[in-house]
C-alpha positions as CSV (number, residue, x, y, z in Angstrom):
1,X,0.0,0.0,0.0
2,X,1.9,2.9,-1.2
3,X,1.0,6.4,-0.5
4,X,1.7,9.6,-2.7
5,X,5.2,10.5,-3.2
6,X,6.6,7.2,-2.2
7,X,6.0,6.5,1.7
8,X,4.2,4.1,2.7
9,X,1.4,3.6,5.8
10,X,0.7,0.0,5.4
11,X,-2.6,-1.4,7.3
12,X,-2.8,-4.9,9.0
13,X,-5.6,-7.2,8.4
14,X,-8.5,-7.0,10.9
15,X,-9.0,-9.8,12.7
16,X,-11.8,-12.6,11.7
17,X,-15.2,-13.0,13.0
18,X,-15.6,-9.3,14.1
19,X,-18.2,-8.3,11.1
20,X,-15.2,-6.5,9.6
21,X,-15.9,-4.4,6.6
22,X,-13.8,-2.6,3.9
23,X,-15.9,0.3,1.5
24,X,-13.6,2.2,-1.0
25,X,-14.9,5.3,-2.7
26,X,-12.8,7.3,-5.5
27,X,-12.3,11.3,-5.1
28,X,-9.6,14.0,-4.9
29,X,-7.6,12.1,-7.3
30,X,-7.2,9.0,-4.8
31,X,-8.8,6.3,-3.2
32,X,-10.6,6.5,0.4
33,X,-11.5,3.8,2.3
34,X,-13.4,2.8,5.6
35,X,-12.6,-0.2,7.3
36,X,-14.7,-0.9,10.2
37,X,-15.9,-3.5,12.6
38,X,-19.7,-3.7,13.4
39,X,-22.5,-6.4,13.4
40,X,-24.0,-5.0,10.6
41,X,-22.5,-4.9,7.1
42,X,-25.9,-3.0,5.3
43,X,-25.9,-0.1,8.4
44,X,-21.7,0.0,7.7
45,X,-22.3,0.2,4.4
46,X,-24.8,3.1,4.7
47,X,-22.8,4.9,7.1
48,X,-19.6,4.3,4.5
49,X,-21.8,6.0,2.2
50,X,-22.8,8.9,4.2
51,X,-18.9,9.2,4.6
52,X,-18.2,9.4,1.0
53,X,-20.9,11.6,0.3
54,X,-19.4,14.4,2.3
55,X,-16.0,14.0,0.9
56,X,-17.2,14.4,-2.6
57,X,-19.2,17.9,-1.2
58,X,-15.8,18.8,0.1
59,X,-13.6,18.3,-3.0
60,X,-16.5,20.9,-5.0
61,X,-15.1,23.5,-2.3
62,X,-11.9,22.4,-1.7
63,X,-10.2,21.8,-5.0
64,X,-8.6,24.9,-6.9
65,X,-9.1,22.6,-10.6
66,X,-13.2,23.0,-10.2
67,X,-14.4,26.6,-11.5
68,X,-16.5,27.5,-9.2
69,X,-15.0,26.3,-5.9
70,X,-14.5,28.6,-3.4
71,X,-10.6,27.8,-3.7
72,X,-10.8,29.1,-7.2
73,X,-13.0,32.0,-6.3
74,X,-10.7,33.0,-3.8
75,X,-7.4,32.6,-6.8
76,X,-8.9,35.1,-9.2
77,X,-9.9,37.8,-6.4
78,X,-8.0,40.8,-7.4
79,X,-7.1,43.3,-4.9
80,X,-9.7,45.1,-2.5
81,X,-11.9,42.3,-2.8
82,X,-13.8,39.5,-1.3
83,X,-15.2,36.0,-1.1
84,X,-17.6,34.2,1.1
85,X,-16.5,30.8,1.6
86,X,-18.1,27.8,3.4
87,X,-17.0,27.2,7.1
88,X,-15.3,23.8,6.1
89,X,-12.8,26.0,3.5
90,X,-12.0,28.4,6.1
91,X,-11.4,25.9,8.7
92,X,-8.5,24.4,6.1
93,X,-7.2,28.2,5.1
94,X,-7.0,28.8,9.7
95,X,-5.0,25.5,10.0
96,X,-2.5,26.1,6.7
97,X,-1.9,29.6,8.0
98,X,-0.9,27.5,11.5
99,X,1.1,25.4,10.4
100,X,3.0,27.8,8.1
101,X,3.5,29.7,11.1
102,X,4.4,26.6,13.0
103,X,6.6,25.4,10.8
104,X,8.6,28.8,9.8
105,X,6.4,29.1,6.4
106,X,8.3,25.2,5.2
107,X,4.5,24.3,5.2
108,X,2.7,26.9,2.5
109,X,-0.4,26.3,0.8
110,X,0.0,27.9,-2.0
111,X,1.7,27.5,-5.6
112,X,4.0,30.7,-5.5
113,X,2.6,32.9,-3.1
114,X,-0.9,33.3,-1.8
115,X,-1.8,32.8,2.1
116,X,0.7,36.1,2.1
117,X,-2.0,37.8,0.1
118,X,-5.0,37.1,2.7
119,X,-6.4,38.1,5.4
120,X,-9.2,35.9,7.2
121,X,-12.4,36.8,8.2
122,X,-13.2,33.6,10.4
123,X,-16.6,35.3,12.0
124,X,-17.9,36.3,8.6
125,X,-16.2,33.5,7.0
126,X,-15.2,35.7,4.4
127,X,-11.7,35.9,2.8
128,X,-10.1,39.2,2.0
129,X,-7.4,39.9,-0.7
130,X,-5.1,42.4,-0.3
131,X,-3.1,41.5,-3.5
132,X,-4.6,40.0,-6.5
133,X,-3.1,36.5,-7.5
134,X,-3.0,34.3,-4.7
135,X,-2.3,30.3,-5.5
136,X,-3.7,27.9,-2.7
137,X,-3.5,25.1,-3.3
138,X,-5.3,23.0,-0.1
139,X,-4.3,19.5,-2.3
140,X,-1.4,19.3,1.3
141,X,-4.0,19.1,3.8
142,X,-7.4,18.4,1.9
143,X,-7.2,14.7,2.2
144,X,-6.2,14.9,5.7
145,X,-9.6,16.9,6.3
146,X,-11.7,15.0,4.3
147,X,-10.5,11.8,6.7
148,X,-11.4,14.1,9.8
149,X,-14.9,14.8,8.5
150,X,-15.4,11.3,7.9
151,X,-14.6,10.0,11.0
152,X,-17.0,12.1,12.1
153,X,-19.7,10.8,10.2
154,X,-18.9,7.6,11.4
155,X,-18.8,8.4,15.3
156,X,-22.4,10.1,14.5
157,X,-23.6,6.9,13.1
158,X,-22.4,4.7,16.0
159,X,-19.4,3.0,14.2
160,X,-16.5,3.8,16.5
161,X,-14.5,0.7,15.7
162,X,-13.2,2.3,12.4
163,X,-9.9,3.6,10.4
164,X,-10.1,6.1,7.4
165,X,-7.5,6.1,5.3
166,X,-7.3,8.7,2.1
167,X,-4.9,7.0,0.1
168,X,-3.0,5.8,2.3
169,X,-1.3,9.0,2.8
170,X,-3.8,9.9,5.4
171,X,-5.0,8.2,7.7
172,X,-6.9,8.3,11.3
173,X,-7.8,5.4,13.7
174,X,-10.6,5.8,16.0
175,X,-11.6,2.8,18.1
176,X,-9.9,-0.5,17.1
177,X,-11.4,-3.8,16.4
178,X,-12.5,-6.2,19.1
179,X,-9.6,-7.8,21.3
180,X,-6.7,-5.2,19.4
181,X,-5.6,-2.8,21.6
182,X,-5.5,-0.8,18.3
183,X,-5.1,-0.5,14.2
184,X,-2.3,-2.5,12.9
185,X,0.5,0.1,11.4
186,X,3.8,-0.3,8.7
187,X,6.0,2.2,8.2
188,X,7.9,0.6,4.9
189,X,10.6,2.7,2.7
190,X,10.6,4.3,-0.3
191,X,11.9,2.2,-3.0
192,X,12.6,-1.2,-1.6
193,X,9.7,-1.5,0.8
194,X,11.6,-2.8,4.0
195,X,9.3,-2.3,6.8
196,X,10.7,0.1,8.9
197,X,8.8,0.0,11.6
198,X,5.4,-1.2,13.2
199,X,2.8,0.6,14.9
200,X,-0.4,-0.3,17.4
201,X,-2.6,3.4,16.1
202,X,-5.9,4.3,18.4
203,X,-7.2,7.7,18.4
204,X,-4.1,9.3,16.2
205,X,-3.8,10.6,12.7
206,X,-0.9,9.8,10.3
207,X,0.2,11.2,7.2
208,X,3.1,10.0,5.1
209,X,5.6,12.4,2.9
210,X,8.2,11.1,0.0
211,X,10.0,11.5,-2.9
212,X,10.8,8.8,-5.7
213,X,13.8,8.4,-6.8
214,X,14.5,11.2,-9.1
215,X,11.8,13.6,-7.7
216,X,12.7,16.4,-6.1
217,X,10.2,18.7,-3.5
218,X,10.6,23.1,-3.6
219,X,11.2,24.5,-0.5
220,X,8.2,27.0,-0.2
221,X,10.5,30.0,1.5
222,X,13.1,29.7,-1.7
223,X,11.6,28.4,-5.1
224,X,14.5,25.8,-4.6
225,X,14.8,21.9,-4.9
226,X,15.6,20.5,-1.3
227,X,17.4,17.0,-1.1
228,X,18.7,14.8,1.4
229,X,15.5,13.4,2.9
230,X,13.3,10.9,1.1
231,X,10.3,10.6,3.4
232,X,8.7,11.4,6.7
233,X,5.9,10.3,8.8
234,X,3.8,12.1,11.2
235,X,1.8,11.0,13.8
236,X,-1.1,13.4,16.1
237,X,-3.2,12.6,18.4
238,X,-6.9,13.0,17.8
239,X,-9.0,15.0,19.7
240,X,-13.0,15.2,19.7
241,X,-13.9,18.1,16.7
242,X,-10.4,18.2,15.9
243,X,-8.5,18.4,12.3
244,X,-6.0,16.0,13.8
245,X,-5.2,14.7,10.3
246,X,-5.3,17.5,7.9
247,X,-2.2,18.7,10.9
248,X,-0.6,15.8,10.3
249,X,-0.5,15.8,6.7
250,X,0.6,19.5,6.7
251,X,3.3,18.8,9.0
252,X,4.6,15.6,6.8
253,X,5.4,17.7,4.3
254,X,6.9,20.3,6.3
255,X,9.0,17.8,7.9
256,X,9.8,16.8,4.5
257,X,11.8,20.1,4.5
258,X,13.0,21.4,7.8
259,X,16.3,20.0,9.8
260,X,16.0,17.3,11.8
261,X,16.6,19.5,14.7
262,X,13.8,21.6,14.3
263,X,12.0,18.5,13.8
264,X,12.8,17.3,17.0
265,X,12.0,21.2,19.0
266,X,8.2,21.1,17.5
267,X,8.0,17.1,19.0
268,X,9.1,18.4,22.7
269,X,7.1,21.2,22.2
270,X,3.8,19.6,21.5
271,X,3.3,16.2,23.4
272,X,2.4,12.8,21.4
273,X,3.4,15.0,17.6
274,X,5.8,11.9,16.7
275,X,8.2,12.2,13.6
276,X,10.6,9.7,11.7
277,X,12.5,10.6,8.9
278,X,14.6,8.8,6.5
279,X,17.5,10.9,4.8
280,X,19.1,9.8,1.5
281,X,22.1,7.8,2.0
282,X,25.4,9.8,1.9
283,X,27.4,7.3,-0.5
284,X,26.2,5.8,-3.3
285,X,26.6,1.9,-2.5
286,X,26.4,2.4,1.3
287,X,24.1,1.1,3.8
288,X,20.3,1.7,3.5
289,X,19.6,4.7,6.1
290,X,17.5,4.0,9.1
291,X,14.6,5.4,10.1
292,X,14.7,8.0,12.5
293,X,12.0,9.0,15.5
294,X,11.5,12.0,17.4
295,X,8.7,12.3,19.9
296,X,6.9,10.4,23.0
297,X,7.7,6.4,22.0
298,X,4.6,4.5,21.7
299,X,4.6,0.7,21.8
């Protein structure tokens, strides 16, 4: 199970004879699934469904390639004006300009320049330009807050043993299945996919940031290619009404980016943020580089 970019979040099987059930949808140019355990597989199914139903409302507001979208509305403002977007957009807008704080502006969610450009009206949830030509780009943490909504719907429709994944890239355990003390986790590397590590995931978010071989990522605060790093993980934990996993996915890619120490400030900073990074190796022929963690060890 590979997610974008290279990384890879592989999910264990869940165990037999606890009604579990798997529902895949297509939207935002990936694949999201629900995996759940519950008695019954037509009221999953429905519930699955529900989920689904609001990602695809999301992606119409979310994604800057649909005309009317309020991400595209809010591209081709020119100066002095304003759009009215839908509280879900500028929720996603209030965590990018967060994290781009957070993370020293190595998190941007723009193509170019644009969150610059803005100012927020969260109250009127309005969305001011104060230069014309802004480029957001939510595609870095729209997944991540489509998974959050959808765990939602799932918790409202009485299926907390469940794990949403949006391409594998994203992901967010609630409740695990009967008799695991959580969702089964890999953490495999780019290229070769040696398992790197294994993780028991309840109530946290993950999001997973690579390169291929070849690729290369922009640094947001230069225009130029960074390299030396080949993926990252994140880990958050979740917390009721939260956007735990858009955060993580912004932060993957951040961490994509910044040193390791600064890494390793933000995980004593904010208890249970985990990191692990792999850097490219430093001679061609050497040993395959290990992974890397930084944060609160789980088991």
């Amino acid at each position: 199970m590979t997610a974008e970019g290279g990384a890879t979040l592989g999910l264990g099987e869940a165990p037999p004879g606890h009604g579990s059930h798997r529902f895949s949808h297509a939207a935002m140019a990936t694949v999201f699934e629900v995996h759940c355990a519950h008695a019954d597989a037509q009221y999953a199914a429905q519930a699955a469904q529900a989920a689904f139903d609001l990602v695809d409302r999301l992606e119409q507001e979310l994604s800057r390639f649909i005309e009317n979208s309020d991400i595209s509305r809010v591209n081709h403002l020119a100066a002095g004006q304003a759009a009215r977007v839908s509280p879900w957009t500028m929720e996603c807008l209030q965590i990018a300009w967060h994290v781009y704080a957070l993370t020293g502006g190595a998190f941007d969610a723009a193509i170019g320049s644009g969150l610059e450009r803005l100012d927020l009206d969260p109250d009127g949830f309005t969305v001011h330009a104060r230069e014309g030509g802004a480029g957001l780009d939510l595609g870095g943490i729209g997944k991540g807050y489509a998974v959050d909504r959808m765990a939602e719907v799932l918790e409202e429709w009485e299926i907390p043993r469940a794990l949403v994944h949006g391409g594998y890239s994203s992901v967010l355990a609630l409740e695990p299945p009967p008799d695991r003390e959580g969702w089964l986790l890999t953490l495999s590397a780019p290229g070769d996919g040696r398992i790197l590590a294994r993780i028991s995931a309840r109530r946290r978010a993950f999001s997973a940031s690579g390169v291929r071989k070849g690729d290369h990522i922009l640094d947001p605060r230069t225009g130029h290619p960074v390299c030396g790093r080949v993926a990252a993980w994140v880990a958050v934990p979740r917390e009721e009404g939260g956007s735990s996993a858009a955060v993580a996915d912004a932060l993957s890619t951040a961490f994509m980016i910044q040193p390791a120490d600064e890494i390793a400030d933000l995980c004593r900073r904010f208890p249970g943020l985990e990191a692990w990074i792999v850097e490219e190796p430093t001679e061609s022929g050497g040993p395959a580089p290990a992974l890397a963690h930084m944060g609160a060890l789980r088991p």
